[in-house]
NULUMZA-348466 format. One line per 4 residues: their letters; for each residue x, z, y of N, C-alpha, C. Coordinates in Angstrom, 1 decimal. Layout:
BEGIN
A) X Z Y X Z Y X Z Y ~ ...
This chain:
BEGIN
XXXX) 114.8 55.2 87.9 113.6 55.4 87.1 112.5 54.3 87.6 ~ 112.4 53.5 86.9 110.9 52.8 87.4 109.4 53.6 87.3 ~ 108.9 52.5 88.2 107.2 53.0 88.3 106.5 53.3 87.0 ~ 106.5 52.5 86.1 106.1 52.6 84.8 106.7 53.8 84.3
XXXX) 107.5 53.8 84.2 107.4 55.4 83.3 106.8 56.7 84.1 ~ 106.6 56.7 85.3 106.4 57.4 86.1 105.0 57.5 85.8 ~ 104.0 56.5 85.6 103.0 55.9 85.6 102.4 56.6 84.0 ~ 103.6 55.8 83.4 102.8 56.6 81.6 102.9 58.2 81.7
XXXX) 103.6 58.9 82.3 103.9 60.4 81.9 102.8 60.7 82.9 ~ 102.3 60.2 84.4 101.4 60.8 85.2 100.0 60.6 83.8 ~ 99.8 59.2 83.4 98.5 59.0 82.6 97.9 60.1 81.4 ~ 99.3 60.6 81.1 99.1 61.3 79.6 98.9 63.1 80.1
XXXX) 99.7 63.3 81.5 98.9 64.5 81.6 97.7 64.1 82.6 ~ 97.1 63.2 83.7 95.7 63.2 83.0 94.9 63.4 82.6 ~ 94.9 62.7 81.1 94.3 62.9 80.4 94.1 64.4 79.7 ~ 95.2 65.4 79.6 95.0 66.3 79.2 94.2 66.9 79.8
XXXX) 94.1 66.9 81.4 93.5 67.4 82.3 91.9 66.6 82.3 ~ 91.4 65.7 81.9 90.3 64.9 81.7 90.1 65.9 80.2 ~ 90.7 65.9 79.4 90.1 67.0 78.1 89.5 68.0 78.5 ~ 90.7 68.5 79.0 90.0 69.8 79.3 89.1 70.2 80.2
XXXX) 88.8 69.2 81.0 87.4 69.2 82.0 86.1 69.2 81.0 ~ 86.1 68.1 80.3 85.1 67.3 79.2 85.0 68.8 77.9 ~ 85.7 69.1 77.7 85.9 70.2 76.7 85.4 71.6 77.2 ~ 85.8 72.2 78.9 84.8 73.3 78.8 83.2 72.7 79.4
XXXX) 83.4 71.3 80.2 81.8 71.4 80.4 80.9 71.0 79.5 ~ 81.5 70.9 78.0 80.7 71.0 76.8 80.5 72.1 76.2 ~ 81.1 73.1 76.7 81.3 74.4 76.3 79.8 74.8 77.2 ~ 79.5 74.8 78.7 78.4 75.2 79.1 77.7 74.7 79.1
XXXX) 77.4 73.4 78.8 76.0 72.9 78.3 75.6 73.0 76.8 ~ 76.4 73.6 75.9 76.1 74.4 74.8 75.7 75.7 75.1 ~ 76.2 76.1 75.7 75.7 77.8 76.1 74.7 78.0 77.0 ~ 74.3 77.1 77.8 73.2 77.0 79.0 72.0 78.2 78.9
XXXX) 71.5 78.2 77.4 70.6 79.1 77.2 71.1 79.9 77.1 ~ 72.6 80.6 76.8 72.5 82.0 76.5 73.9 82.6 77.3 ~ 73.9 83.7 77.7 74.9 84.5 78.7 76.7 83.9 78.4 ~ 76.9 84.0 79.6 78.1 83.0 79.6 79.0 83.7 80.4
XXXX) 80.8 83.5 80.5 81.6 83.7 81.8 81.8 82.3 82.6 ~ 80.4 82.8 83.5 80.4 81.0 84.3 81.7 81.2 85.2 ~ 82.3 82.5 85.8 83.7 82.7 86.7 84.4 81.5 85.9 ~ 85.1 82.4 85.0 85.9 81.5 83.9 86.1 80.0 84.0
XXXX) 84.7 80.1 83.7 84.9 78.2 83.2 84.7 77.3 84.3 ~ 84.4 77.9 85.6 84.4 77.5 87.0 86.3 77.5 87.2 ~ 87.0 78.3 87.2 87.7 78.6 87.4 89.0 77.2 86.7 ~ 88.4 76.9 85.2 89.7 76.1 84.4 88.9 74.7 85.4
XXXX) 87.6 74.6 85.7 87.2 73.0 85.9 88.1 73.0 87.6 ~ 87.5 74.2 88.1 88.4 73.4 89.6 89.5 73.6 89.5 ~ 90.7 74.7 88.3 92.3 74.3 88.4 92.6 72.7 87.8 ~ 91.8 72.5 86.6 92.4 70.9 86.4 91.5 69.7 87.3
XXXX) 90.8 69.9 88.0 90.4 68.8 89.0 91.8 68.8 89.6 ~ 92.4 70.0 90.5 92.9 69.7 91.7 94.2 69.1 90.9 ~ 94.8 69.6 89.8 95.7 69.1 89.2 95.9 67.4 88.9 ~ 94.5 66.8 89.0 93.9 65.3 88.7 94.5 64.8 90.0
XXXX) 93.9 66.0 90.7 94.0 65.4 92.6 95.3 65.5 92.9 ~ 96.1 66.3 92.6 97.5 66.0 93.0 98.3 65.0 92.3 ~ 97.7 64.6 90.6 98.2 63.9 90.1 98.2 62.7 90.8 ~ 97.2 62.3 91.1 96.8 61.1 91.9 97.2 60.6 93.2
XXXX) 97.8 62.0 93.9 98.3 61.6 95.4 100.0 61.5 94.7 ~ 100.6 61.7 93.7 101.6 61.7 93.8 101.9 60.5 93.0 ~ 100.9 59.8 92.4 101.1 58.3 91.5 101.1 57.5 93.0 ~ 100.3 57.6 94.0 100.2 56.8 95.0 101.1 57.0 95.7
XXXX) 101.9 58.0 95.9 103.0 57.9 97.0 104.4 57.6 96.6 ~ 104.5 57.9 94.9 105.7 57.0 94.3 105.6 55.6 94.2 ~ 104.7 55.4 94.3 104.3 54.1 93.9 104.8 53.2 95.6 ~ 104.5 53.8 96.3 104.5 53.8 97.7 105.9 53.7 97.9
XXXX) 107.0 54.4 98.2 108.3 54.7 98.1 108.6 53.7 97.2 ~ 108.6 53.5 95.7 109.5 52.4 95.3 108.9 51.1 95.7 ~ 108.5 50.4 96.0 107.8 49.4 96.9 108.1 49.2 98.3 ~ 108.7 50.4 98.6 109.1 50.6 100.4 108.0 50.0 100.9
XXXX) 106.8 50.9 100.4 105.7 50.9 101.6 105.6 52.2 102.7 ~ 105.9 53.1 102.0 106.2 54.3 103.0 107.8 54.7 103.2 ~ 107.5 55.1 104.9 108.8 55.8 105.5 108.3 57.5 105.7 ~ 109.3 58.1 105.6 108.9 59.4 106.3 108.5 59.8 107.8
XXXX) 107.2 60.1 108.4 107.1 60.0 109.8 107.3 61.6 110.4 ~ 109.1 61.6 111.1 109.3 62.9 111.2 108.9 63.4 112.5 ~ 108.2 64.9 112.4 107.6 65.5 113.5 108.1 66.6 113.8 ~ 107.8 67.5 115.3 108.1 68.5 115.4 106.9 69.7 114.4
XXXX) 107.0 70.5 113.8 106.1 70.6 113.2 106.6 72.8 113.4 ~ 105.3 73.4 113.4 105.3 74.8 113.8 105.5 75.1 112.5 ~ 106.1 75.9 112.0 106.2 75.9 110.9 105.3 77.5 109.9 ~ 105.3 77.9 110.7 104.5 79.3 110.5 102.9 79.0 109.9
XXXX) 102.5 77.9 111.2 101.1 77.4 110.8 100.9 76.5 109.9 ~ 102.2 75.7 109.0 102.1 75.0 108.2 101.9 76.1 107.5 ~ 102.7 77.1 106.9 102.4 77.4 106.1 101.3 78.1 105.9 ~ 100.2 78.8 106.9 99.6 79.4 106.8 98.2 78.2 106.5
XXXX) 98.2 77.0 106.8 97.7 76.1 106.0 97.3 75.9 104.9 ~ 99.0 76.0 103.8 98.9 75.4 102.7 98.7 76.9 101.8 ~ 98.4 78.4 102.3 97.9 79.0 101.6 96.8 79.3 101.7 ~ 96.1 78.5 102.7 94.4 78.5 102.9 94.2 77.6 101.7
XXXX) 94.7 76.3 101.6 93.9 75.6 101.0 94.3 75.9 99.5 ~ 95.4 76.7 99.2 95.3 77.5 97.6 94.8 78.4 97.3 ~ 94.3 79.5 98.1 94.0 80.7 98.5 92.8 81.3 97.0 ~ 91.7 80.3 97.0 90.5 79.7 96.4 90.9 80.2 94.7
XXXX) 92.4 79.0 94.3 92.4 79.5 93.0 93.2 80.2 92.4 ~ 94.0 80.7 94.0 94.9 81.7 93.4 94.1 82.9 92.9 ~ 92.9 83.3 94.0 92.1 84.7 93.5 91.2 84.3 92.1 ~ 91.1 83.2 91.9 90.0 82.6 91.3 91.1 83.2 89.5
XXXX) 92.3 83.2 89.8 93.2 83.4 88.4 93.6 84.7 88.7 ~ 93.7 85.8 89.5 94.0 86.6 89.8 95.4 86.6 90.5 ~ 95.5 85.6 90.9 97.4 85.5 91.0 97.1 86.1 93.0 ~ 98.1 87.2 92.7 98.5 87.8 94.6 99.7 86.1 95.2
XXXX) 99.0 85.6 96.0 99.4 84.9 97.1 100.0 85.5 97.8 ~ 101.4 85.3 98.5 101.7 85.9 99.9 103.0 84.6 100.3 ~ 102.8 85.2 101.5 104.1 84.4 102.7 105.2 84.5 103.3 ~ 106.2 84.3 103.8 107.0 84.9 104.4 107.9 83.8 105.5
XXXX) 107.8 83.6 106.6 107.5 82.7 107.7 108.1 83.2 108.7 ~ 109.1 83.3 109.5 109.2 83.9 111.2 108.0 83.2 112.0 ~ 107.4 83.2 112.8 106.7 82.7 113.5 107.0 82.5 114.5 ~ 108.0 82.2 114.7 108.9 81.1 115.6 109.5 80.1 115.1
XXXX) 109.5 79.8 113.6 110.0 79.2 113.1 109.4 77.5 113.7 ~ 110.3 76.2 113.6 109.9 74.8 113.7 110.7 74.4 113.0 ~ 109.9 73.5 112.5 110.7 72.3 111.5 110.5 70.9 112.2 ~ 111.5 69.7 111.3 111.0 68.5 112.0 111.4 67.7 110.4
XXXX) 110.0 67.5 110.1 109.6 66.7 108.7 108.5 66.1 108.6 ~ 108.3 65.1 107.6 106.8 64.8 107.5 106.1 65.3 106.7 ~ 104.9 65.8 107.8 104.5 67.4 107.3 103.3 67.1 106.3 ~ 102.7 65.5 105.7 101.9 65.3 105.2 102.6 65.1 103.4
XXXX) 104.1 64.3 103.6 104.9 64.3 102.5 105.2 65.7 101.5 ~ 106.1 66.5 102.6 105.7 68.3 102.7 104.9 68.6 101.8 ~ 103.4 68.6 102.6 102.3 69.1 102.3 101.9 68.9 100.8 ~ 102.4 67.6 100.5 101.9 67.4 98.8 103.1 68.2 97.9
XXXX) 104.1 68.0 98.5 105.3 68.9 97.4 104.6 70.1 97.1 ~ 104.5 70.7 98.3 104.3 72.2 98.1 103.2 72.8 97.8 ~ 102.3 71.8 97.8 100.7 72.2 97.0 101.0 72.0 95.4 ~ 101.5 70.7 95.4 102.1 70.8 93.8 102.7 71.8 93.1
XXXX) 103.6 72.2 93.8 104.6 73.6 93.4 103.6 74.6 93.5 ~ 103.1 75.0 94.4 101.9 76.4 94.8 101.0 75.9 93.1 ~ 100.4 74.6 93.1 99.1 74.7 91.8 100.2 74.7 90.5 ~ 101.2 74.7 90.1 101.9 74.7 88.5 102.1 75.9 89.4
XXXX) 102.5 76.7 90.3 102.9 78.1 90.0 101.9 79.3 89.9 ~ 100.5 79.0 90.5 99.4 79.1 90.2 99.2 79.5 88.6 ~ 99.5 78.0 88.4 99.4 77.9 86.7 100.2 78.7 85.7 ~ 101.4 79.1 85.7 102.8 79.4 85.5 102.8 81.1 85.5
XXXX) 102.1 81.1 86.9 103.4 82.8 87.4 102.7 84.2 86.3 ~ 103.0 85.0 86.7 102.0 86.1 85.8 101.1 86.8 86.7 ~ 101.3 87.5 88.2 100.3 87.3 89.1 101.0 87.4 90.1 ~ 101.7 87.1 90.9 102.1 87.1 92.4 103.2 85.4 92.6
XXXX) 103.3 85.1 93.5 103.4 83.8 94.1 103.6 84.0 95.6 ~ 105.3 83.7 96.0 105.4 83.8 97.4 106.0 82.2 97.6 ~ 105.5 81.9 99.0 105.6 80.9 99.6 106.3 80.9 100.9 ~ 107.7 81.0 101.1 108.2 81.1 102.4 109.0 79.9 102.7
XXXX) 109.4 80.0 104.2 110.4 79.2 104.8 111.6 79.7 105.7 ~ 112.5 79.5 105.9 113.8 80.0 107.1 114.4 78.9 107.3 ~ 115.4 79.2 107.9 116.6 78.3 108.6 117.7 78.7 107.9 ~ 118.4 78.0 107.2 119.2 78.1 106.5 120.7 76.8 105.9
XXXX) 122.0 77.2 106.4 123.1 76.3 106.8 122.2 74.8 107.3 ~ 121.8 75.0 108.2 121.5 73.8 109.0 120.7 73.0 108.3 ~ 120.0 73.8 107.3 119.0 73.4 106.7 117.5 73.9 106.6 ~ 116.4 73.0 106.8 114.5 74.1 106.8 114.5 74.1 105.3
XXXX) 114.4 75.5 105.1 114.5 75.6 103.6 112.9 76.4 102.8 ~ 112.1 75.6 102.5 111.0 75.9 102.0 111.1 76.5 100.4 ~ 110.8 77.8 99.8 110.6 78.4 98.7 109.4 78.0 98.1 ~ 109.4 78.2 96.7 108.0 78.8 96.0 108.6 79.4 94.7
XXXX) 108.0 81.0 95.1 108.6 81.6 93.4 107.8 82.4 93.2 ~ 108.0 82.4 92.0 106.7 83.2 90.6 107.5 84.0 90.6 ~ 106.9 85.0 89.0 106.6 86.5 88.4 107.1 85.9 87.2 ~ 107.3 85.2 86.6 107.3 84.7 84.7 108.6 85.0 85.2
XXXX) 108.8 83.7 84.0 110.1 84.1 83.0 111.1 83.1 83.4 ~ 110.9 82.6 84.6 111.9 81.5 85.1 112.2 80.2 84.6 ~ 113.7 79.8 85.5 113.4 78.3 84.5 114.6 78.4 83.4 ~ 114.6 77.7 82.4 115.6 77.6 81.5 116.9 76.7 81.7
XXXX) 117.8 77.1 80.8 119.2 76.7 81.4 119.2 75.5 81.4 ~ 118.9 74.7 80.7 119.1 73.2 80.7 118.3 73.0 82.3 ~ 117.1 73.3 82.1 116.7 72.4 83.4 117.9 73.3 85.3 ~ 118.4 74.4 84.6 119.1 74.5 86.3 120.5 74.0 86.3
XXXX) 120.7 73.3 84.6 121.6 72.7 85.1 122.0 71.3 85.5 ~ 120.5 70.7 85.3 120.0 69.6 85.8 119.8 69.3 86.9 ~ 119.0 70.1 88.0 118.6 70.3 89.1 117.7 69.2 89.6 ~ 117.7 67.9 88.5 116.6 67.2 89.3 116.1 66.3 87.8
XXXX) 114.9 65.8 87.6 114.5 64.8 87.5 115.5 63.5 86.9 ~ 115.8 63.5 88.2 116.8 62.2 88.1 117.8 61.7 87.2 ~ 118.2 63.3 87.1 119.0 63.6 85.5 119.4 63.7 84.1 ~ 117.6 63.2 84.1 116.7 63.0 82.6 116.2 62.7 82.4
XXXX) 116.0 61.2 83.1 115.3 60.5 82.8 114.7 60.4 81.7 ~ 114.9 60.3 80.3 114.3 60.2 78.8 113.6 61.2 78.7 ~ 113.8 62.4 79.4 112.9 63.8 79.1 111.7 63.9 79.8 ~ 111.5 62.7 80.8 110.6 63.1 82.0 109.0 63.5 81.1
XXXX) 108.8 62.8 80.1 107.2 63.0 79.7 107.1 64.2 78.8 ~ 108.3 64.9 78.5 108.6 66.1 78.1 107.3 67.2 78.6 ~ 107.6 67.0 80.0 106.3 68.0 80.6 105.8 67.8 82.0 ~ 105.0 68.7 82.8 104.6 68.4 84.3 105.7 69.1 85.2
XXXX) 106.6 69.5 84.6 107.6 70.8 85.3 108.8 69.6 85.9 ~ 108.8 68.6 84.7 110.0 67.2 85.1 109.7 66.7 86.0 ~ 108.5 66.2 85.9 107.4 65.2 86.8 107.4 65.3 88.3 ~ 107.6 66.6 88.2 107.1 67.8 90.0 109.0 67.7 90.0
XXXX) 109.2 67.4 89.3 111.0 67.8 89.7 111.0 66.2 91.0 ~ 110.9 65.4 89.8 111.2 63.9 90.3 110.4 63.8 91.4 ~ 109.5 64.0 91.6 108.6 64.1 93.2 108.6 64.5 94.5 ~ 109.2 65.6 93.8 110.3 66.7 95.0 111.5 66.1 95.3
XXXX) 112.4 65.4 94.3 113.3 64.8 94.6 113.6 64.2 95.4 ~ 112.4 62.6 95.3 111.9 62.0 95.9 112.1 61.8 97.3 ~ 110.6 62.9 97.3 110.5 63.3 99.0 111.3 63.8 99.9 ~ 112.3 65.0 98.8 113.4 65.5 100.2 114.3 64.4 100.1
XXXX) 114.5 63.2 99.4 115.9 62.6 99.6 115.3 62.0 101.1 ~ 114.0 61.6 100.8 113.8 60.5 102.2 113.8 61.4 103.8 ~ 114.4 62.3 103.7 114.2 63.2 104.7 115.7 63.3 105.1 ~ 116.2 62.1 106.0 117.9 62.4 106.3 117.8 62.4 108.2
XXXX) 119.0 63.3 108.2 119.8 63.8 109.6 121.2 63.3 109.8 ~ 121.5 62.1 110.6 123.1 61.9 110.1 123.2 61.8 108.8 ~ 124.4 62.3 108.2 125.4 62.2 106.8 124.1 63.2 106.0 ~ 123.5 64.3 106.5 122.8 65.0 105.8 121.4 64.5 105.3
XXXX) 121.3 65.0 103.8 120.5 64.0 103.1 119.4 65.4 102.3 ~ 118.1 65.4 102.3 117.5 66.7 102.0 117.6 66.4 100.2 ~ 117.5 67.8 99.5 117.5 67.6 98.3 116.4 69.0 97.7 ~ 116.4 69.5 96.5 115.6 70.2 95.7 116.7 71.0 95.0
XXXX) 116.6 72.5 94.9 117.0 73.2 93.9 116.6 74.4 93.5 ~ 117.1 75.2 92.0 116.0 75.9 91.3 117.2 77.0 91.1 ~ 115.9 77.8 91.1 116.9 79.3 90.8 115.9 80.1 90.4 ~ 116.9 81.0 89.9 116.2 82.0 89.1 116.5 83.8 89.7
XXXX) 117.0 83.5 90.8 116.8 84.8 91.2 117.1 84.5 93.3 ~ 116.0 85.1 93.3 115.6 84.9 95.1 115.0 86.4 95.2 ~ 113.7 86.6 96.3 113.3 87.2 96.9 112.3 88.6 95.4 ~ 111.7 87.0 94.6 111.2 88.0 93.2 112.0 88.2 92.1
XXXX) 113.1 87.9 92.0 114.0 87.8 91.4 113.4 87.0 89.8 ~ 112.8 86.2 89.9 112.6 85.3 88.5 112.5 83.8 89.0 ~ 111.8 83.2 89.1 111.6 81.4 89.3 111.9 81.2 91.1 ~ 112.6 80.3 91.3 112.7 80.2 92.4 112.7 78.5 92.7
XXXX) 111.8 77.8 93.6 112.1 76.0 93.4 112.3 76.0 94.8 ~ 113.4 75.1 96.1 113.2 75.3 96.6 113.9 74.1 97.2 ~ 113.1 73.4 98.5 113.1 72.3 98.6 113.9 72.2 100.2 ~ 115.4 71.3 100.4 115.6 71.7 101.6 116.1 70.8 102.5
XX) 115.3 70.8 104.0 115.0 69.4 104.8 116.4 69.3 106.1 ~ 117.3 68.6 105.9 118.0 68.5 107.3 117.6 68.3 108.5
């Protein structure tokens, strides 16, 4: 896949996300004088900012990767307190949509990845499942066949057959501007390929029945 298409499908949901900024804060400066759900409309402006904001770190770091300007910089990394991180900084609009957040982590757990590469996957994943779930969202990690195996699964209605039998992005290429679900595939992809141990090479897979028994995306690092 080149940059460019990567480039047009990041641009076009953008822009959706620029509408719909522009569209409710026309909504409260029409209403300014008279009683309003400011929650609400607080609520859709800071889910599509951060969606801008992730859009944006992940135009920059593909862009980065096909260029071979970035390597992965692997660390020992605690893995408990990662994750107790990356549900601080969702925390905000999970309650902000009513969606129940939770974790599930040994706290002994370590990993050895780059915990900044990581960090954007799974904020991505956490904000479309945000978006997505109907209200609960678990976020865990284990040790698993010699693999650090990071989850994120919703409450909806899962993924559909075509895409688990695709398992990545990579697969479909033609379909990528299809939606943001392809987009976050190929990103994930991405990132865990650049994550190798020996012969072992990290990858992404989706399921539809784990811990909540509906959506399951789950990303896994050698």
């Amino acid at each position: 896949m080149k940059f460019y298409d990567v480039l047009a499908s990041l641009i076009h949901d953008m822009k959706n996300s620029l509408s719909m900024v522009i569209h409710t804060l026309d909504e409260i400066t029409a209403d300014a004088a008279v009683d309003f759900d400011k929650p609400a409309r607080m609520t859709v402006l800071q889910n599509e900012a951060k969606r801008l904001n992730n859009n944006l770190i992940e135009l920059l770091t593909l862009y980065n990767i096909e260029n071979e300007r970035i390597s992965p910089s692997i660390e020992e990394v605690d893995v408990a307190i990662f994750i107790a991180e990356i549900m601080a900084e969702n925390r905000s609009s999970a309650e902000a949509n009513h969606i129940e957040l939770v974790s599930d982590c040994d706290p002994e757990l370590f990993g050895y990845f780059d915990e900044n590469l990581i960090r954007n996957v799974l904020n991505n994943l956490v904000g479309n499942g945000i978006r997505y779930t109907r209200d609960r969202l678990l976020i865990s990690a284990a040790q698993e066949a010699g693999y650090l195996v990071f989850r994120v699964e919703d409450n909806w209605s899962g993924y559909p057959e075509q895409m688990l039998s695709k398992q990545s992005a990579e697969d479909d290429h033609g379909a990528l501007a299809e939606g943001r679900t392809k987009l976050g595939l190929y990103f994930a992809t991405m990132i865990a390929e650049m994550h190798r141990n020996g012969e072992q090479q990290g990858f992404i897979r989706l399921e539809n029945s784990h811990q909540l028994s509906v959506g399951c995306f789950s990303i896994w690092l050698p």
